[in-house]
Each structure stands twice: as C-alpha cells, then as structure tokens.
C-alpha positions in Angstrom: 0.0 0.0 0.0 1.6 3.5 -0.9 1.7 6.0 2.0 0.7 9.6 1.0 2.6 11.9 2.6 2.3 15.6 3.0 5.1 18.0 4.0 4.8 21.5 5.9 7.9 23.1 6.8 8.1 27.1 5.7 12.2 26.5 4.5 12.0 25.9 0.7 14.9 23.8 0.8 13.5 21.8 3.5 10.4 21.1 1.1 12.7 20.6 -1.5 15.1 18.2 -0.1 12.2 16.0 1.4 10.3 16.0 -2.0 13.2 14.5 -3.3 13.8 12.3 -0.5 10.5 11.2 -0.8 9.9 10.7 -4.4 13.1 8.5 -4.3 11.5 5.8 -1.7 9.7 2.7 -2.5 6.0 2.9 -1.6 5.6 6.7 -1.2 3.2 9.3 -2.4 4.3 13.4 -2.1 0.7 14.9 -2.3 1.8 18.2 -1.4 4.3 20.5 0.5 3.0 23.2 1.8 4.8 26.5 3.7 2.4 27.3 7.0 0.8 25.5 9.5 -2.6 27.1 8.5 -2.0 25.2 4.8 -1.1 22.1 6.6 -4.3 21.8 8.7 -6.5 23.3 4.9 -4.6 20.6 3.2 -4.7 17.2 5.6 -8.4 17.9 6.4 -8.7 18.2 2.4 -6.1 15.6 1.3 -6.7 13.1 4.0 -3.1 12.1 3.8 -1.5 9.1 5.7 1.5 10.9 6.9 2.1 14.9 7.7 5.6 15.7 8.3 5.7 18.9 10.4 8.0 21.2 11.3 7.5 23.2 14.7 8.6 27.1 14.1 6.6 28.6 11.3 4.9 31.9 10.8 1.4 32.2 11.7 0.2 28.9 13.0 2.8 26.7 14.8 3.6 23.0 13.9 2.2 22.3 17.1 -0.9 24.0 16.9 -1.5 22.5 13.6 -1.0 19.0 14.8 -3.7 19.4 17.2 -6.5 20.8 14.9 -4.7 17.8 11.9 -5.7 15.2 14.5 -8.9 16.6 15.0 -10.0 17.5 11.6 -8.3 14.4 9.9 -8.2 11.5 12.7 -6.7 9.1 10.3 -4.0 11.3 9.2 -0.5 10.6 11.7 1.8 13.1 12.3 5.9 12.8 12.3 7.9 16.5 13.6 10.8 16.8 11.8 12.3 19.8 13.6 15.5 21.5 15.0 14.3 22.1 18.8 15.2 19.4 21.0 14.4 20.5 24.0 11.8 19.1 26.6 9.1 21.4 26.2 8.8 20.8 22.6 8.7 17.5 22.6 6.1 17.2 25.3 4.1 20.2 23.2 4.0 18.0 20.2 3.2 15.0 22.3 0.6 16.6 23.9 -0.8 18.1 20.6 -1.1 14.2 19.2 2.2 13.8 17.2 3.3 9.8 16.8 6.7 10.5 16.3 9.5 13.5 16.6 12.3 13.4 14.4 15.6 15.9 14.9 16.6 17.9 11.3 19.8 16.4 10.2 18.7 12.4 11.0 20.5 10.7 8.4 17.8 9.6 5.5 17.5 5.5 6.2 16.6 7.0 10.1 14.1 9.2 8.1 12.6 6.8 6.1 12.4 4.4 9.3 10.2 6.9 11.0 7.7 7.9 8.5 6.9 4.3 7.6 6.8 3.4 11.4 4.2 6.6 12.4 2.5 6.0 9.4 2.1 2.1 10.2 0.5 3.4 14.1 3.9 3.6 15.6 5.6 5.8 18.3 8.6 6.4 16.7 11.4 9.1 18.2 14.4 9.6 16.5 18.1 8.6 18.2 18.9 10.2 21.4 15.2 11.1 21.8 13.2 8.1 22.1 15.5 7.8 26.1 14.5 11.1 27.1 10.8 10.6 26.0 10.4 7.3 28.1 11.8 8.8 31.4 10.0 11.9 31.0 6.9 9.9 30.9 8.2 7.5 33.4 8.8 10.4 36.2 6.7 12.9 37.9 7.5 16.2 35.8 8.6 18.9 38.1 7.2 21.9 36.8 9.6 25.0 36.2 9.4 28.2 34.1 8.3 27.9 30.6 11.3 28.2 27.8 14.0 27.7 30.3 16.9 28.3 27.8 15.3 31.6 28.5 16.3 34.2 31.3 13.3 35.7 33.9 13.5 39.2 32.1 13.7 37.4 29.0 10.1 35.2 29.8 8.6 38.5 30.5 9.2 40.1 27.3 8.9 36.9 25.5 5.1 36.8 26.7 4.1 40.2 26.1 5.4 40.0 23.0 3.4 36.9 22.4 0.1 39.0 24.0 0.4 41.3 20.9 2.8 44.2 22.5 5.3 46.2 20.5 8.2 47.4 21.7 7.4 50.6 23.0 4.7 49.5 25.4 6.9 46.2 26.6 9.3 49.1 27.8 6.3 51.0 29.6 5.0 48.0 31.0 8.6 47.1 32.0 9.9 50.4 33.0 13.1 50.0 30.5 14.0 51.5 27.5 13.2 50.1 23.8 16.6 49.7 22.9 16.8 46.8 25.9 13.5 45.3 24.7 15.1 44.6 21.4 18.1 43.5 22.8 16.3 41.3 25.1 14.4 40.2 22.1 17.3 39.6 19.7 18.6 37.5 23.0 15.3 35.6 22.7 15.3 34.7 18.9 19.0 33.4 19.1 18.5 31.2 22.4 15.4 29.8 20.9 16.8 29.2 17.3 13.9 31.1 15.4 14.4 33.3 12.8 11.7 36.2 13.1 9.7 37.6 16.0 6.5 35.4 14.6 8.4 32.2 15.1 8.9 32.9 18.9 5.5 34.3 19.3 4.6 30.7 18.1 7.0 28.9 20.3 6.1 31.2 23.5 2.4 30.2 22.9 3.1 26.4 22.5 4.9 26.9 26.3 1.7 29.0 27.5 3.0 32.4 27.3 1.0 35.3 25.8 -2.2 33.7 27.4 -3.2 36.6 29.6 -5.0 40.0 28.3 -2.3 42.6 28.6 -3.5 46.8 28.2 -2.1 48.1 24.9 -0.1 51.1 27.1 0.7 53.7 25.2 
C-alpha cells in the first residue's frame, strides 16, 4: 500500500530536499508541500493524507498548533515532527498536541525513512537520542519550572508580552526600560530559541503557555 505523505515546513529547501527524499523511496506518495501551518491543517483535512511531516517554528500557526487541529479534523491522518528544537518542552508540546513521532533535522535519510513508515504504520517512533529522554520523562513525575527555560526571567517577561500582541514601546512601559533593551532582550530571545523572526517565537512562547493573559495596549 503506498503511504501519502504531506510535507509543511516554511524553508524551501526543506520542502525541496524531502520532496526528493520522498519521491526517491519505495512505496511513497508526495501529495503536497505546503509552507504554514494554516495550509497544513486546509490541506490534511482536504487531502486526507496518511502521513504529515511537520516542522514546529513557522509563521502564523505553529507545527504544534496544527498538529492538534490535523488530528482533530483528519483523525486518520498521523503526524511525524521533523524539527530543530530538542528541548523538553517541545517535545512534550508536540506529544501533547497528538504527534506519533518527533524526528531531529539532520537524521540521516534510512533513520528518516524508518520513521515515517513506522508513524505511518501506528507507531511511536522518536528519533536517536530522543526516544530515552521521551520514556523517562513519561516515566517520572515532571517537576514543573518556568516555561522556555533556555530563556532568562526578564527574557520570559518580554517573551510573553510579546506573544500577548505588544510592540516594543509598550513592553518598555510596562517594564519600565527603554526600547533599545526590549530589542536586545528580544534579539537574545530569537538566538537562544533558534527562530528566525519575532512570529516564530510568538509561536514557540504560545506552545509553552505564554502570551495567554490579556495585557492593556499602554501607550
């Protein structure tokens, strides 16, 4: 039986290189690539692929986010992250959201292939150095600590009234500094969590629960 497969990652080359990963293995269908997770979810509820391969950090809607409303609107459809964050939070997000597998950027391509025909077959499938981590933090009690913790105290607060919809000029009100450190702190914030805009770590504060609250505009 051929497994469809649908790729979302906003990187071109990404789409590129997996679309010619793809076509290249026995018993594979690309029906699509798409750039957003917004055209992911349009796409999977439309397409009613096998397999979505989703990457976590894209504008607008986040892999995450689309994962959840893929596995609501398309039940059938699995879902494989193929990302570059590693880190706990992520993976639980994506866990959490109804991923079957995680899978790091850079996994060589018979590790690749491995995955995508394990989710799509109803696996669990976590790519090498993961699939240790994801048992024992299933396996013990999670201790709950600050969201993003890559990130600094100061950093979290700017991070989630940026992700409430502030500019710059009203985080420093808010925070009683001056613009200049808000974009510092925020250029801080897009290195530490690997993203390469502001939207991609609105989307990855939002996935860790910041940016929930109702902040005043200020001025």
């Amino acid at each position: 039986m051929t497994i469809r497969v649908l790729v979302a990652d906003d990187h071109s080359i990404v789409r590129e290189g997996l679309r010619a990963l793809i076509e290249g293995m026995d018993g594979f269908e690309l029906v699509g690539a798409v750039q957003s997770g917004d055209a992911a979810v349009r796409e999977a509820v439309r397409l009613r692929p096998d397999l979505v391969v989703m990457d976590i950090a894209m504008p607008g809607l986040s892999g995450v986010e689309a994962t959840r409303r893929v596995v609501r609107g398309a039940p059938e459809t699995r879902v494989l992250m193929l990302t570059m964050f590693d880190d706990d939070d992520s993976v639980l997000a994506a866990m959490r959201a109804g991923a079957s597998g995680y899978v790091l950027k850079g996994a060589d391509p018979g590790d690749l292939e491995h995955a995508m025909r394990g989710v799509a077959a109803g696996q669990a499938v976590f790519g090498a150095g993961l699939a240790r981590r994801v048992l024992g933090l299933l396996a013990t009690p999670r201790v709950e600590g600050p969201p993003l913790p890559v990130l600094t105290a100061r950093e979290r607060q700017v991070l989630d009234l940026m992700a409430a919809g502030l500019g710059n000029a009203s985080i420093a009100h808010r925070l009683q500094i001056s613009p200049n450190t808000v974009a510092n702190h925020a250029s801080n914030i897009l290195a530490k969590l690997q993203v390469s805009n502001r939207a991609g770590a609105i989307a990855r504060a939002r996935d860790a629960g910041l940016g929930g609250r109702t902040h005043e505009s200020g001025p």
